[in-house]
VOLUM-249443 format. One line per 2 residues: for each residue x, z, y of C-alpha. Coordinates in steps of 0.1 Angstrom, whole numbers, plus 5000, padded with zeros to 4 digits. Layout:
BEGIN
X,Z,Y | ... $
//
This chain:
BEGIN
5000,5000,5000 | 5016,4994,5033 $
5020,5017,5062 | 4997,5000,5084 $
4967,5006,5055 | 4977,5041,5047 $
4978,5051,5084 | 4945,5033,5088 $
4928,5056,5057 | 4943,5089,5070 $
4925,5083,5102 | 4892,5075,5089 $
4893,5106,5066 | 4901,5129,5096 $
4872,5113,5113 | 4847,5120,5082 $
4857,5157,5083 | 4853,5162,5119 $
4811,5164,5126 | 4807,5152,5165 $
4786,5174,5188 | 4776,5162,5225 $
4781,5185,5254 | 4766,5185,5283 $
4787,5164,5296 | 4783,5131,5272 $
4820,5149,5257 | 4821,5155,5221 $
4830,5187,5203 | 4832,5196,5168 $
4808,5225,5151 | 4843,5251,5151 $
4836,5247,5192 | 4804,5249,5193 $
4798,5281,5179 | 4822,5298,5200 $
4810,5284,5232 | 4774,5297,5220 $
4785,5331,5208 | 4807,5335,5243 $
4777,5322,5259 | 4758,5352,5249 $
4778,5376,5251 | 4780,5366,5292 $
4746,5371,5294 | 4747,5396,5277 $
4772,5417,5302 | 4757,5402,5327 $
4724,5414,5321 | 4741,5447,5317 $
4752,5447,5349 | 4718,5441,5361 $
4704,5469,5340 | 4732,5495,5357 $
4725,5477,5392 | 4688,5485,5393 $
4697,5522,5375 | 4717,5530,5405 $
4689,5515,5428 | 4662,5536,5420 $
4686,5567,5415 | 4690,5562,5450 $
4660,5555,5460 | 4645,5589,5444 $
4676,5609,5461 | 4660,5592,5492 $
4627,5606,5486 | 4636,5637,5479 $
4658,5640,5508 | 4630,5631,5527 $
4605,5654,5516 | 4628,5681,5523 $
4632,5670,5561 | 4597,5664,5566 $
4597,5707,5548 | 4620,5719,5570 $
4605,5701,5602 | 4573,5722,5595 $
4591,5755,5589 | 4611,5749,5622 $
4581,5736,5640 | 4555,5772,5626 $
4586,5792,5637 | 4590,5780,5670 $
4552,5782,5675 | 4553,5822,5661 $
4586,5827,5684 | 4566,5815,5714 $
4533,5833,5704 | 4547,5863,5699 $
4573,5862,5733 | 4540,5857,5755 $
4524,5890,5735 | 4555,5908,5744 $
4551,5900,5779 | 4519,5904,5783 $
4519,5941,5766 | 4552,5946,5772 $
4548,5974,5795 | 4521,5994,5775 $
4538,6026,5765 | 4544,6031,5795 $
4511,6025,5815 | 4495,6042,5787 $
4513,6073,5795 | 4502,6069,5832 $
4463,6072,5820 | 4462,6110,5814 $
4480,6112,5855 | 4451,6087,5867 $
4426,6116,5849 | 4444,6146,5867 $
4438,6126,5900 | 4400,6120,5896 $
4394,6153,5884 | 4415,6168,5915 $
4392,6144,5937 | 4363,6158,5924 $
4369,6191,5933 | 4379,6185,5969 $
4342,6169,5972 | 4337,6201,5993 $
4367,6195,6017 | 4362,6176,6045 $
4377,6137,6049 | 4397,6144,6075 $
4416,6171,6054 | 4455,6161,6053 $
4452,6172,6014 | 4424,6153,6007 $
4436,6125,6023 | 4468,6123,6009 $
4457,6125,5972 | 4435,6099,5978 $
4462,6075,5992 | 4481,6087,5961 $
4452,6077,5940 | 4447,6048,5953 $
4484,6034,5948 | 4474,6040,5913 $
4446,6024,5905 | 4462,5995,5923 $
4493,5993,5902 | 4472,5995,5874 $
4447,5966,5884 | 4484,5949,5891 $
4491,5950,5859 | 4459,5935,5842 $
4451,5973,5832 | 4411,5978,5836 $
4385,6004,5831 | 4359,5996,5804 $
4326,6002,5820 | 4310,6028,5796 $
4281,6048,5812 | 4246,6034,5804 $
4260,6006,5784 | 4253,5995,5745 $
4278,6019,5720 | 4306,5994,5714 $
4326,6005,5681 | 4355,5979,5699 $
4354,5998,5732 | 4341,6037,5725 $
4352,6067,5707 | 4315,6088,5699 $
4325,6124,5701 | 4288,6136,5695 $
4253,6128,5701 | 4223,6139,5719 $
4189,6133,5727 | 4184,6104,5745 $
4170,6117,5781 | 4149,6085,5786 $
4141,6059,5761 | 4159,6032,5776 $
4191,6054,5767 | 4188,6054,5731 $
4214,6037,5714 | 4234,6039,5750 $
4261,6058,5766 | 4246,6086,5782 $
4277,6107,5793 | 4317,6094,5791 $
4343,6122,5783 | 4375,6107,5787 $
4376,6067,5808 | 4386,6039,5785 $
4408,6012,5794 | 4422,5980,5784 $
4456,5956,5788 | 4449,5920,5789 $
4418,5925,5775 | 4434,5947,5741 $
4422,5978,5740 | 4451,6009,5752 $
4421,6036,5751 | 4395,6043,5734 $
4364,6053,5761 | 4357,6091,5745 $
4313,6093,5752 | 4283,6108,5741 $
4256,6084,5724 | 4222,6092,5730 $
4194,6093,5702 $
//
């Protein structure tokens, strides 16, 4: 057999064993290729789907620290915003009573002074005394109205749990006075409209 035939035959028979497959791009690529493209193939989508996976994992991780975060602000701007509200509630109760210990303790003088008035009913106006203890007095019961401190009107007036102290009762002189004040003991008074004493009366029956 010559060269030229033998050559020939050795080419056809590597052609035989070698099964043609198309690529994409009209070039041809035996089975052996094939399969490895296809098996590298998936395993690319494969990571890369992982990737995708872990991507959106982290996403929503964030997204719940996010949320969370957020619900905590919106917590803490409500605490802060109810504190500041008590801070300022409480400041204006403080200055508004924030005198009453001691005008409280100035009642019991303002009692002295009436009942020292009512016994100099007898003295004349023009007495020096007289005078000068009502001046005194006076000064008083104007600091007092100065300071939002006023008497609660008792005397004749509906028993008021809120306002009176009941030290006894009596027999109403008219009928019109049952159920009423119909004598006051001790003058009640209030701060701001809170009560600082109790009005001590006697209720009629």
């Amino acid at each position: 057999m010559s060269d030229d035939k033998k050559n020939k035959n050795d080419e056809e028979v590597k052609e035989a064993a070698e099964t043609k497959i198309p690529n994409g791009n009209g070039e041809a690529k035996n089975e052996a290729d094939a399969g490895a493209e296809n098996t590298s193939g998936k395993k690319e989508d494969k990571k890369r789907k992982g990737k995708k996976d872990k991507k959106e994992s982290k996403i929503q991780e964030l997204e719940d620290k996010l949320k969370d975060l957020s619900d905590k602000h919106l917590r803490l701007q409500a605490e802060f915003d109810n504190f500041r509200k008590r801070t300022v509630r409480e400041k204006a109760d403080l200055i508004k009573s924030g005198g009453e210990t001691v005008l409280t303790g100035i009642l019991p003088v303002i009692d002295d002074f009436e009942r020292a008035i009512e016994s100099l009913k007898e003295i004349p106006e023009e007495d020096p005394g007289k005078q000068g203890t009502l001046l005194i007095y006076s000064k008083f019961r104007e600091f007092l109205k100065q300071n939002n401190v006023k008497e609660i009107e008792s005397l004749h007036r509906d028993f008021d749990v809120d306002h009176h102290e009941a030290l006894t009762k009596i027999p109403a002189p008219e009928e019109k006075l049952k159920g009423k004040v119909v004598d006051v003991i001790q003058k009640g008074y209030t701060l701001n409209d809170k009560v600082i004493r109790y009005a001590k009366v006697v209720v009629g029956e």
